[in-house]
C-alpha positions, -999 to 999 in steps of 0.1 A, spaced: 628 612 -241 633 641 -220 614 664 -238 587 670 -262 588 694 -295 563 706 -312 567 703 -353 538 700 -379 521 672 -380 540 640 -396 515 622 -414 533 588 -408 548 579 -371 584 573 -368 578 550 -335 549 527 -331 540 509 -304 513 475 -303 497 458 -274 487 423 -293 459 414 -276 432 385 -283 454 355 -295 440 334 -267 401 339 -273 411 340 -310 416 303 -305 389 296 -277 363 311 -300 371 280 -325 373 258 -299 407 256 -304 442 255 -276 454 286 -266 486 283 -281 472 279 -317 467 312 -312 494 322 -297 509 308 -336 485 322 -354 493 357 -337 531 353 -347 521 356 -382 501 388 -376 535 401 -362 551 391 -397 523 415 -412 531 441 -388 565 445 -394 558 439 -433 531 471 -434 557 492 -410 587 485 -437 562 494 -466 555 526 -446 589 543 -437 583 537 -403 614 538 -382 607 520 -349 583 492 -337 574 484 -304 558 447 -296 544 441 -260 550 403 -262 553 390 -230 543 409 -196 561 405 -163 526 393 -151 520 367 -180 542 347 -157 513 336 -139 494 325 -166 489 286 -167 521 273 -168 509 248 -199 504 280 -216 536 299 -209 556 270 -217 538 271 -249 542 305 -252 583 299 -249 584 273 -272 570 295 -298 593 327 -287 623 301 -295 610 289 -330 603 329 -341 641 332 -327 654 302 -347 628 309 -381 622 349 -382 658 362 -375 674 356 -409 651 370 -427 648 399 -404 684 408 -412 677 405 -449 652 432 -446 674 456 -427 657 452 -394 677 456 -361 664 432 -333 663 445 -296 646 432 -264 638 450 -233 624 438 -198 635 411 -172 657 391 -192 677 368 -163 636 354 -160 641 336 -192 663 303 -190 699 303 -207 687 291 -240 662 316 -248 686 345 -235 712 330 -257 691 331 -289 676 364 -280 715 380 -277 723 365 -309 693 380 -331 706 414 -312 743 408 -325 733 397 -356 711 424 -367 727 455 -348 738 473 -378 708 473 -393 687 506 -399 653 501 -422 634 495 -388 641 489 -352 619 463 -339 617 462 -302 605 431 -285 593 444 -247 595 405 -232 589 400 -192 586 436 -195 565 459 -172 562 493 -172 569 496 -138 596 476 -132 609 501 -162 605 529 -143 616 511 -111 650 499 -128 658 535 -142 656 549 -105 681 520 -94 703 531 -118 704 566 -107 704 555 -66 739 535 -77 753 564 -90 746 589 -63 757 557 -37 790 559 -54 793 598 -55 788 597 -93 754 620 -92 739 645 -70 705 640 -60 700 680 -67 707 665 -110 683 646 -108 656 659 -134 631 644 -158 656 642 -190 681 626 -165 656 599 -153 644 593 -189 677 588 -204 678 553 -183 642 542 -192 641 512 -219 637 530 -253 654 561 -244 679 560 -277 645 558 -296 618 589 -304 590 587 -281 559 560 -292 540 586 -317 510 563 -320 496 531 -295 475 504 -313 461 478 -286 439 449 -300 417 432 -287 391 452 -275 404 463 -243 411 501 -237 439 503 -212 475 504 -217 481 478 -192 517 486 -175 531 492 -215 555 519 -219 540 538 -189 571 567 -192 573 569 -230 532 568 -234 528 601 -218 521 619 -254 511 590 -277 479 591 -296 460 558 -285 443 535 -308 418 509 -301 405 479 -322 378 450 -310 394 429 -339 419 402 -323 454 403 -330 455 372 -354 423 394 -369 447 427 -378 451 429 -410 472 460 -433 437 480 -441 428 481 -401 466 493 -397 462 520 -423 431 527 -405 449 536 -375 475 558 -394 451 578 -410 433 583 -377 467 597 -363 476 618 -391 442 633 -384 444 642 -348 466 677 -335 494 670 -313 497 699 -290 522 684 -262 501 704 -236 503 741 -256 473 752 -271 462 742 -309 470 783 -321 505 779 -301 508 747 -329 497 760 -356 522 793 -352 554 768 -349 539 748 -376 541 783 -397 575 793 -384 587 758 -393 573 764 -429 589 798 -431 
């Protein structure tokens, strides 16, 4: 997290992060509740995490549940917990037959007991595993991120710990959600919004962004590879210029 190096291009991203936008209007457009879609988006997750496996990817990112979806109609986040516990209860075995390791970052006290239970057993369960890390950012904002990490820090210099003077970006970073993880190489949103929408707002700051109008029950594996041959496509200069790339590139070859 705290900084940035330049290496040629890798054709697949290691660290992948996805805004699943649309399930709502998918189901509104068929006349349908909002929380069929909600459903119907949980299998597109299965897919996800099926096409990242198949790929080598290391790390997946899932905005699932904003801190401002609170204040959706509460009909639709009860719904929308309902479902969170039946992927907890269905999806966890055979997540940790797959070699997939489980994490969950954002407000967690705002969920009640149960769901916090069943969320810190999937971690448990799956911690040793290594084919992917699937991250789950649920009541998760990425300001509050940002906010929390600069608690962190205040408590240490409070207790005489830090030094305000230490504090630098690599410092602050290392207590943002994620930080154990490479940076977010490439952003999908759905949906056809094209914002970012308080996601990731400290680990975004290099990602390539990608932007479908399909819905997220809509995604499918080709629209995914789409988006991974668009990235492997575009230069990553991390603020140098592209002949300052393409001479590291060299020396790296060398």
């Amino acid at each position: 997290m705290s900084s940035q190096h330049v290496s040629a291009p890798r054709r697949i991203p290691r660290h992948l992060a996805v805004i699943m936008d649309g399930n709502g209007r998918w189901a509104e457009r068929r006349r349908r509740p909002r929380a069929i879609g909600h459903r119907a988006g949980a299998r597109t997750v299965n897919l996800c995490i099926e096409f990242c496996l198949e790929r080598g990817i290391e790390a997946l990112t899932l905005f699932a549940f904003s801190s401002e979806n609170w204040g959706r109609p509460e009909d639709e986040v009860g719904a929308l917990m309902k479902l969170f516990m039946t992927a907890l209860d269905r999806e966890v075995d055979e997540l940790d037959r797959r070699g997939v390791r489980v994490r969950f970052i954002g407000e967690r006290e705002r969920f009640g007991d149960v769901i916090r239970a069943r969320m810190d057993e999937a971690e448990r369960r799956t911690a040793d595993n290594t084919q992917l890390q699937l991250t789950v950012a649920a009541s998760y904002g990425g300001r509050w991120d940002i906010a929390q990490a600069a608690r962190s820090l205040a408590r240490d210099v409070a207790a005489g710990r830090l030094d305000p003077e230490d504090i630098d970006e690599a410092l602050l970073g290392s207590r943002i959600c994620l930080s154990e993880l490479p940076p977010p190489d490439l952003f999908i949103r759905t949906g056809g919004d094209t914002r970012v929408s308080n996601f990731l707002l400290w680990q975004l700051a290099y990602t390539e962004l990608w932007f479908t109008e399909l819905l997220w029950p809509e995604l499918d594996a080709v629209t995914l590879q789409r988006a991974l041959d668009a990235y492997a496509m575009r230069e990553r200069r991390f603020g140098l210029t592209g002949a300052q790339v393409a001479a590291q590139s060299d020396q790296n070859r060398e």
